[in-house]
NUDOGU-367041 format. One record per atom (N, C-alpha, C, O): residue number from 1; atom name; z, y, x. Coordinates in nm, 2 decimals, m for minus. Layout:
<finus>
   seq   atom       zz       yy       xx
   NUM     CA        Z        Y        X
...
</finus>
This chain:
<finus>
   seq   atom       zz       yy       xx
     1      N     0.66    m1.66     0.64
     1     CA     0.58    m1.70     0.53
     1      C     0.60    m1.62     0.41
     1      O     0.50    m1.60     0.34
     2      N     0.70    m1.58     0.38
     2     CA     0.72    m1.50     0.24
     2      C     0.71    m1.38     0.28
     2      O     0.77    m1.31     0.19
     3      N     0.66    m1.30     0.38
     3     CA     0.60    m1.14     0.41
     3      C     0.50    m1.19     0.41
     3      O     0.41    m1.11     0.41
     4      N     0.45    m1.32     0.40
     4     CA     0.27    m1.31     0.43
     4      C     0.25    m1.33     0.22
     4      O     0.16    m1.28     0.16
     5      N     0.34    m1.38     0.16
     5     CA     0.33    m1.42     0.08
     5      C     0.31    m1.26    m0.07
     5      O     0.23    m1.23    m0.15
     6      N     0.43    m1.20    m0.01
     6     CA     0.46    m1.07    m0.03
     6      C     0.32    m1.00    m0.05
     6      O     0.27    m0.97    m0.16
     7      N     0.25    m0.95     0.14
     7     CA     0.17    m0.90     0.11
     7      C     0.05    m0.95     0.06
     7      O    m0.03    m0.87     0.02
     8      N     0.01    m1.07     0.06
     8     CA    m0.09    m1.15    m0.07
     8      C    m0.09    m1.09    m0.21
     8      O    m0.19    m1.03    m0.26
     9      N     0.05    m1.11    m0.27
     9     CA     0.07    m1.08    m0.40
     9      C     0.05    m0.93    m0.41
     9      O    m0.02    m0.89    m0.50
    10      N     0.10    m0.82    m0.33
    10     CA     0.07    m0.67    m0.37
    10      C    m0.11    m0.65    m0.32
    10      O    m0.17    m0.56    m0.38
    11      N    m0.16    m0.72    m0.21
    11     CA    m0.30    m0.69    m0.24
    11      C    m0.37    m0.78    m0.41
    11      O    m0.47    m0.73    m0.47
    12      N    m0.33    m0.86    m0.45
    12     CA    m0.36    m0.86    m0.55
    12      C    m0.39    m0.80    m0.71
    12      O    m0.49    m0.79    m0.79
    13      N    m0.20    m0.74    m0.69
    13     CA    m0.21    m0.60    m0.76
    13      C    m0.32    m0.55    m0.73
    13      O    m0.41    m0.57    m0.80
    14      N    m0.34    m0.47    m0.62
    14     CA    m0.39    m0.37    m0.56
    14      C    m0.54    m0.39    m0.64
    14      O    m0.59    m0.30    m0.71
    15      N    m0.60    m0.53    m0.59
    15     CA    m0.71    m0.53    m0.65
    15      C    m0.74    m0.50    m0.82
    15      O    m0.82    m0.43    m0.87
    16      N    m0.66    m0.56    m0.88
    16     CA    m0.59    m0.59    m1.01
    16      C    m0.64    m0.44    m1.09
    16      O    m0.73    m0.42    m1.18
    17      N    m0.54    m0.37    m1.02
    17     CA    m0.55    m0.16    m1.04
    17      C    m0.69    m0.11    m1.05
    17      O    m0.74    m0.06    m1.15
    18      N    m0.74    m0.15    m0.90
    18     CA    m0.89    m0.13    m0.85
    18      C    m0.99    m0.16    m0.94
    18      O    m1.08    m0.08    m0.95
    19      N    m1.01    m0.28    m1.03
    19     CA    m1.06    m0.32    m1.09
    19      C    m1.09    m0.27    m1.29
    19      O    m1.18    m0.23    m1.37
    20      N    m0.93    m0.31    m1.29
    20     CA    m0.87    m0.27    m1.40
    20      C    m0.83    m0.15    m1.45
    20      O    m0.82    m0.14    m1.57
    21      N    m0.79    m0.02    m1.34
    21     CA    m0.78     0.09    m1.39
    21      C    m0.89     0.20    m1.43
    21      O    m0.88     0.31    m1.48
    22      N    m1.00     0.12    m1.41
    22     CA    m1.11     0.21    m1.44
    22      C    m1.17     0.34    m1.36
    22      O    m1.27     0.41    m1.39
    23      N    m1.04     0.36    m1.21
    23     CA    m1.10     0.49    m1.19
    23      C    m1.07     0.60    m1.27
    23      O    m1.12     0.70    m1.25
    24      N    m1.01     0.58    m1.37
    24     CA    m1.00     0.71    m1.40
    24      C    m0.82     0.71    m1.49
    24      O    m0.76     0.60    m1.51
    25      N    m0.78     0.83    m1.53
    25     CA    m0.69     0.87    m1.56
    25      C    m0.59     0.79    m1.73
    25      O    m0.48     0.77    m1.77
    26      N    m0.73     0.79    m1.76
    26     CA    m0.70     0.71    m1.88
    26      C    m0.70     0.56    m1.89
    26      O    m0.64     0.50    m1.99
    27      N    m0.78     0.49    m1.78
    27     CA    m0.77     0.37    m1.77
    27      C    m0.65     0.36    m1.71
    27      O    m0.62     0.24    m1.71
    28      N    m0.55     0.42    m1.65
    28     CA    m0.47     0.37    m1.55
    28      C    m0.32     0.40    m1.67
    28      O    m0.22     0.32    m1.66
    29      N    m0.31     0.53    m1.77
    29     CA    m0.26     0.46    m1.87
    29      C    m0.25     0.35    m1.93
    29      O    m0.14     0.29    m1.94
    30      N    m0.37     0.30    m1.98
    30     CA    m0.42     0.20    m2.04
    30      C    m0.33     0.00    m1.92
    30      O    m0.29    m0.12    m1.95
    31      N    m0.33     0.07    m1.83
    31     CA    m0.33    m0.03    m1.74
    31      C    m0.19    m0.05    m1.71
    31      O    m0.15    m0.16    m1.65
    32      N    m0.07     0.05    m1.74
    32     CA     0.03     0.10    m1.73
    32      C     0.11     0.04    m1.86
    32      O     0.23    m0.01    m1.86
    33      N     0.03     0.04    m1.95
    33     CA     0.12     0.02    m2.06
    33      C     0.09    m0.19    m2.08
    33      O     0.16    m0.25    m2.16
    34      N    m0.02    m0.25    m1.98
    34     CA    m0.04    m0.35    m1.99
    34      C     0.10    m0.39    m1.91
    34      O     0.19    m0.44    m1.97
    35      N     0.10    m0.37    m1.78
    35     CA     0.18    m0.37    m1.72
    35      C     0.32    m0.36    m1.75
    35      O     0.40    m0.42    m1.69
    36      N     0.36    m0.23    m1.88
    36     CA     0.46    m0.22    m1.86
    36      C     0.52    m0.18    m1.76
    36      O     0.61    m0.26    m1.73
    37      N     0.50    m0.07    m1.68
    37     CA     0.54    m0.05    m1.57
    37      C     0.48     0.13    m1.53
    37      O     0.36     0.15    m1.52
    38      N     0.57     0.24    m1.52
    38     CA     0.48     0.39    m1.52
    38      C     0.37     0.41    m1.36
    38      O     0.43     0.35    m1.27
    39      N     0.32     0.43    m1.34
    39     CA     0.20     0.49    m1.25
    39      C     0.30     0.55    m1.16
    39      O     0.27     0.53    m1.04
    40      N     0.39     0.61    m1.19
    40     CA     0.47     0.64    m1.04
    40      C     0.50     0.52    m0.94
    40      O     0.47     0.50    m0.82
    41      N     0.59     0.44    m1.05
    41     CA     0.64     0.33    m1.03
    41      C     0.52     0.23    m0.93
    41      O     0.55     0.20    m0.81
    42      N     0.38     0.20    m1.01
    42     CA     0.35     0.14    m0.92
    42      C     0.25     0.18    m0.79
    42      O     0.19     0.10    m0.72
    43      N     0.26     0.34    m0.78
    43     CA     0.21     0.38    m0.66
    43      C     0.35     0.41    m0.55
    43      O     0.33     0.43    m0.43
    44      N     0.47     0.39    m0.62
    44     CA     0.58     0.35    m0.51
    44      C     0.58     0.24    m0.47
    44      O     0.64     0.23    m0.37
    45      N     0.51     0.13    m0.54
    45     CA     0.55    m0.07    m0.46
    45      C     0.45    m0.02    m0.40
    45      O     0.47    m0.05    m0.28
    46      N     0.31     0.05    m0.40
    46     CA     0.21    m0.02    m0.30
    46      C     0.23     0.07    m0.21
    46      O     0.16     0.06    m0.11
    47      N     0.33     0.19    m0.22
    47     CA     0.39     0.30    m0.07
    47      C     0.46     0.19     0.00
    47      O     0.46     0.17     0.12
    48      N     0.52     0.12    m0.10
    48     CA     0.64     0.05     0.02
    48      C     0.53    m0.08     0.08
    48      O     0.51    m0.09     0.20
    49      N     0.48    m0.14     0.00
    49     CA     0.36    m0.22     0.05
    49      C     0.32    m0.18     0.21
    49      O     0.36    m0.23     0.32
    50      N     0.24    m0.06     0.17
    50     CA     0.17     0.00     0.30
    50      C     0.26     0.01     0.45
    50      O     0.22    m0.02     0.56
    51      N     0.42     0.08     0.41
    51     CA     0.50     0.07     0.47
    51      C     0.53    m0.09     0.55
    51      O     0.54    m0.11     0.67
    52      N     0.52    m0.16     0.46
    52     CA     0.60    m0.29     0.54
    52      C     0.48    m0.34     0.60
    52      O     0.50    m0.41     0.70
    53      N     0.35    m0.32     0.55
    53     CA     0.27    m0.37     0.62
    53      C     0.25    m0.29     0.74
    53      O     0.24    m0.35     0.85
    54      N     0.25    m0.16     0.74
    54     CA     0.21    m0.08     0.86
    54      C     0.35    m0.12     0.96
    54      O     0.31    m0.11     1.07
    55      N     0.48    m0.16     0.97
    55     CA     0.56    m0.15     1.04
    55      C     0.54    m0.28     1.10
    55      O     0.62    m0.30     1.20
    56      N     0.44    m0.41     1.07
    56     CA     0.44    m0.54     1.09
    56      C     0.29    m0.55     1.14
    56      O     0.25    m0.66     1.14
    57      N     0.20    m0.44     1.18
    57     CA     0.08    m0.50     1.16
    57      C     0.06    m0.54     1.33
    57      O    m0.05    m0.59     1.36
    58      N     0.12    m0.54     1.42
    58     CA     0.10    m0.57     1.54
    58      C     0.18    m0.69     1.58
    58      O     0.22    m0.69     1.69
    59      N     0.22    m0.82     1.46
    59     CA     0.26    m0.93     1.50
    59      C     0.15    m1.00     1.43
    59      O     0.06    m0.94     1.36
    60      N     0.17    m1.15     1.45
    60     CA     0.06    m1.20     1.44
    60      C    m0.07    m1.25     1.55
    60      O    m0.09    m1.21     1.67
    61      N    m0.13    m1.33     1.47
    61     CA    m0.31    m1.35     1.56
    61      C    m0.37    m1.24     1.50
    61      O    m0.33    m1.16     1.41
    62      N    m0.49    m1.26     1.59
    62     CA    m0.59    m1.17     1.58
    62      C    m0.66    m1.14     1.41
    62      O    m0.66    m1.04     1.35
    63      N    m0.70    m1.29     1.36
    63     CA    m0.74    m1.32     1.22
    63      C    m0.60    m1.22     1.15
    63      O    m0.64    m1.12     1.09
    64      N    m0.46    m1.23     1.16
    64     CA    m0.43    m1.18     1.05
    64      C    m0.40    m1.03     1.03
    64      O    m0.39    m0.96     0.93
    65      N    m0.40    m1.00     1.17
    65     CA    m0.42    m0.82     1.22
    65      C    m0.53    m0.75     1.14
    65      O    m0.51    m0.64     1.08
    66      N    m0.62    m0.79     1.14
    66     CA    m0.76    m0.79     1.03
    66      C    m0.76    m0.76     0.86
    66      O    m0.80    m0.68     0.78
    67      N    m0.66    m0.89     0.88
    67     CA    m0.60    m0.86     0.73
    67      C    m0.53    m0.78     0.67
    67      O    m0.54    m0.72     0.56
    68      N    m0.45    m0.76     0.77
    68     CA    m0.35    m0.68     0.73
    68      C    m0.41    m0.52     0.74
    68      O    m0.36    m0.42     0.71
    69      N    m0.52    m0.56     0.80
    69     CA    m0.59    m0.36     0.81
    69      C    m0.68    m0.37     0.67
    69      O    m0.70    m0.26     0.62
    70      N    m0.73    m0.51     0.58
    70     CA    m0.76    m0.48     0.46
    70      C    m0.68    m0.49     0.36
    70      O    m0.71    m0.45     0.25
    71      N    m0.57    m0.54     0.37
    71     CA    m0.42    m0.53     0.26
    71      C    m0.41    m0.37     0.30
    71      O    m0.39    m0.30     0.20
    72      N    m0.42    m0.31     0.42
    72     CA    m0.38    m0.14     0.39
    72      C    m0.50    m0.03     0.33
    72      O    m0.49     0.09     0.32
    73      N    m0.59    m0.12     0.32
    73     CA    m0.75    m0.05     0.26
    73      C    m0.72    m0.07     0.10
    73      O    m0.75     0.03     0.04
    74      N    m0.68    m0.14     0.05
    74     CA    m0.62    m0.20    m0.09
    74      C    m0.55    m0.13    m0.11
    74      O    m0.57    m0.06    m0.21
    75      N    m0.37    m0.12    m0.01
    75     CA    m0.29    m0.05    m0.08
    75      C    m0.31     0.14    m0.12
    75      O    m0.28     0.22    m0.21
    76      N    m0.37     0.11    m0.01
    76     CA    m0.42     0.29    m0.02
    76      C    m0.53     0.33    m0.12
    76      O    m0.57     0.45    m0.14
    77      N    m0.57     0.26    m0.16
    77     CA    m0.71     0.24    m0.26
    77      C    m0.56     0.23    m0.40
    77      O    m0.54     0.33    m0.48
    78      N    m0.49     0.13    m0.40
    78     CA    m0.42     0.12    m0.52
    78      C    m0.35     0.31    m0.53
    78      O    m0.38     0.38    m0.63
    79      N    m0.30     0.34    m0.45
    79     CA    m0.22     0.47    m0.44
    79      C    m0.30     0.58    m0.46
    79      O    m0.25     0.69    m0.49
    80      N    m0.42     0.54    m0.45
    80     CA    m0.49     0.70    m0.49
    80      C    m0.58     0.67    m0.63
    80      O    m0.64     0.76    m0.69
    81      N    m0.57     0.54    m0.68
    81     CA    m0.61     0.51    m0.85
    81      C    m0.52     0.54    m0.94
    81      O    m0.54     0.59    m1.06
    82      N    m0.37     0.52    m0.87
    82     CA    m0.27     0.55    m0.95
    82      C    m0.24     0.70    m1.02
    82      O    m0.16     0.72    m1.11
    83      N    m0.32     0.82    m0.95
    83     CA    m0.31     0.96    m0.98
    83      C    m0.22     0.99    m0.97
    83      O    m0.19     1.09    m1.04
    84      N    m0.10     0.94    m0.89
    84     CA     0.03     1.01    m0.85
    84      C     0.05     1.09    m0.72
    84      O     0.07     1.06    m0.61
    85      N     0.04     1.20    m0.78
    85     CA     0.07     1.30    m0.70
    85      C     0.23     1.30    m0.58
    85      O     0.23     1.34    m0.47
    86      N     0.33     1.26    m0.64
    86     CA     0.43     1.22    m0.57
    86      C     0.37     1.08    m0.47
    86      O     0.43     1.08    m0.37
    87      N     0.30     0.98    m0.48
    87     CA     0.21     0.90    m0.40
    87      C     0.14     0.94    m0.27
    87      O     0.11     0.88    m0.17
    88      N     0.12     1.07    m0.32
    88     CA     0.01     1.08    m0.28
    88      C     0.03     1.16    m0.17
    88      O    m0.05     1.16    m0.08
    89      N     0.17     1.23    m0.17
    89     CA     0.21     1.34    m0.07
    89      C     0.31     1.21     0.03
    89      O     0.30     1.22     0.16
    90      N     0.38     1.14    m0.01
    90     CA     0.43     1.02     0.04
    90      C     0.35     0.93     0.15
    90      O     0.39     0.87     0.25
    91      N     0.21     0.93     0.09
    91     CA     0.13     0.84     0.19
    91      C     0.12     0.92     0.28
    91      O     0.15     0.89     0.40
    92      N     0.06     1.06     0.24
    92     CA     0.01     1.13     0.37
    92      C     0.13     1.15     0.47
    92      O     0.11     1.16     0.59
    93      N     0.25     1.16     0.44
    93     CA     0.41     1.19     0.54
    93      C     0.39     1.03     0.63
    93      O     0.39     1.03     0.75
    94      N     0.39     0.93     0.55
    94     CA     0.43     0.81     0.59
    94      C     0.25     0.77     0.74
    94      O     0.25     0.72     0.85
    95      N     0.18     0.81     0.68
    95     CA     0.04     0.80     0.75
    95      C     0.08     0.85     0.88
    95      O     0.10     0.79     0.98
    96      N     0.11     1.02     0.86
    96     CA     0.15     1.06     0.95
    96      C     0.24     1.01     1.06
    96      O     0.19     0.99     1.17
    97      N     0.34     1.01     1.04
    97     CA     0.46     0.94     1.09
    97      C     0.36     0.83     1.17
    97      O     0.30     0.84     1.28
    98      N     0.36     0.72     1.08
    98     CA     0.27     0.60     1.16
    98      C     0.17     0.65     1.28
    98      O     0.21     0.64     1.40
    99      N     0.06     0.70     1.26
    99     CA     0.00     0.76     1.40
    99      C     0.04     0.87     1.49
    99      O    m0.01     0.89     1.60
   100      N     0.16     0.94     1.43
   100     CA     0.20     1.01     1.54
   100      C     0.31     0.97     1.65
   100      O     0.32     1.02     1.76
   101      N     0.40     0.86     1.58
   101     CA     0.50     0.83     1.66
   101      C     0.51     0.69     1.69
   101      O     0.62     0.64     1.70
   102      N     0.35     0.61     1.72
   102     CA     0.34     0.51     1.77
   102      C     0.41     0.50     1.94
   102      O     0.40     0.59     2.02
   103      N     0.46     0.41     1.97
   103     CA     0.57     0.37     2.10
   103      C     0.44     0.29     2.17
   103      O     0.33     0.25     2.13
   104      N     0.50     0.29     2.32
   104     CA     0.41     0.24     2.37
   104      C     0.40     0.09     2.35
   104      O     0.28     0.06     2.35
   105      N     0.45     0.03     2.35
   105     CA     0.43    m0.09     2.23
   105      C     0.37    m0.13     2.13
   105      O     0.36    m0.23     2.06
   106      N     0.34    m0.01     2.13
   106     CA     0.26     0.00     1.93
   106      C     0.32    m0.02     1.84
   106      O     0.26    m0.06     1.74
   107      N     0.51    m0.02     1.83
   107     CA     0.56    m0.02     1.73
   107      C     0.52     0.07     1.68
   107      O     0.45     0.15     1.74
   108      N     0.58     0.10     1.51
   108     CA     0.51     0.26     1.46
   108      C     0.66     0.29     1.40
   108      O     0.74     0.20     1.38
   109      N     0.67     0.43     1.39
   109     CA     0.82     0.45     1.37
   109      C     0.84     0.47     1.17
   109      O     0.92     0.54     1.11
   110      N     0.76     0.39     1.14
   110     CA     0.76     0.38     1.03
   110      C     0.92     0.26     1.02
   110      O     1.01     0.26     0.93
   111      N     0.90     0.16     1.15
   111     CA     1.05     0.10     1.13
   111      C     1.19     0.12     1.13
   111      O     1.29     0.05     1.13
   112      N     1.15     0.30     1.14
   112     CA     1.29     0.35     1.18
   112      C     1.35     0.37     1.05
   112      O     1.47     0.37     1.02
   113      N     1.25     0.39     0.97
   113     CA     1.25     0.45     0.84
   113      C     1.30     0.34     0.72
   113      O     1.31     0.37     0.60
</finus>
């Protein structure tokens, strides 16, 4: 219940950014300094986000597998509003990793990590 709770609260953010950053460079200053919090900073919670969600998304029912593929449509939407370039090179390693070294189980070796 508190990873379901977890990823609730960071698609929130996520929306939060989406909404509030304007899309552009200057809104996400602007959104940064509400926050209190630098634009690196919070395109690293929604890396680790994506991470914990991607190393968990094959437990669960059906309904929450669903979700958890639009909590990673958010997080990744959050990570590329944020204009962080260190974000940005991170998702694509971590993406990677995830579809390339899926187990026949479908764990993703994102949990090695």
């Amino acid at each position: 219940r508190f990873l379901r709770m977890i990823k609730i609260s960071g698609a929130l953010l996520a929306v939060y950014v989406v909404f509030r950053g304007g899309g552009t460079l200057g809104g996400v200053y602007k959104l940064t300094r509400t926050l209190s919090i630098h634009k690196n900073a919070l395109s690293f919670i929604f890396l680790t986000l994506l991470t914990m969600n991607l190393a968990t998304m094959n437990y669960g029912e059906k309904g929450e597998r669903i979700i958890n593929k639009i909590f990673n449509v958010l997080y990744i939407l959050g990570i590329l509003l944020t204009f962080s370039r260190h974000g940005y090179i991170s998702r694509v390693f971590i993406l990677f990793l995830h579809f390339t070294k899926k187990g026949k189980k479908g764990c993703s070796a994102v949990t090695v990590i």
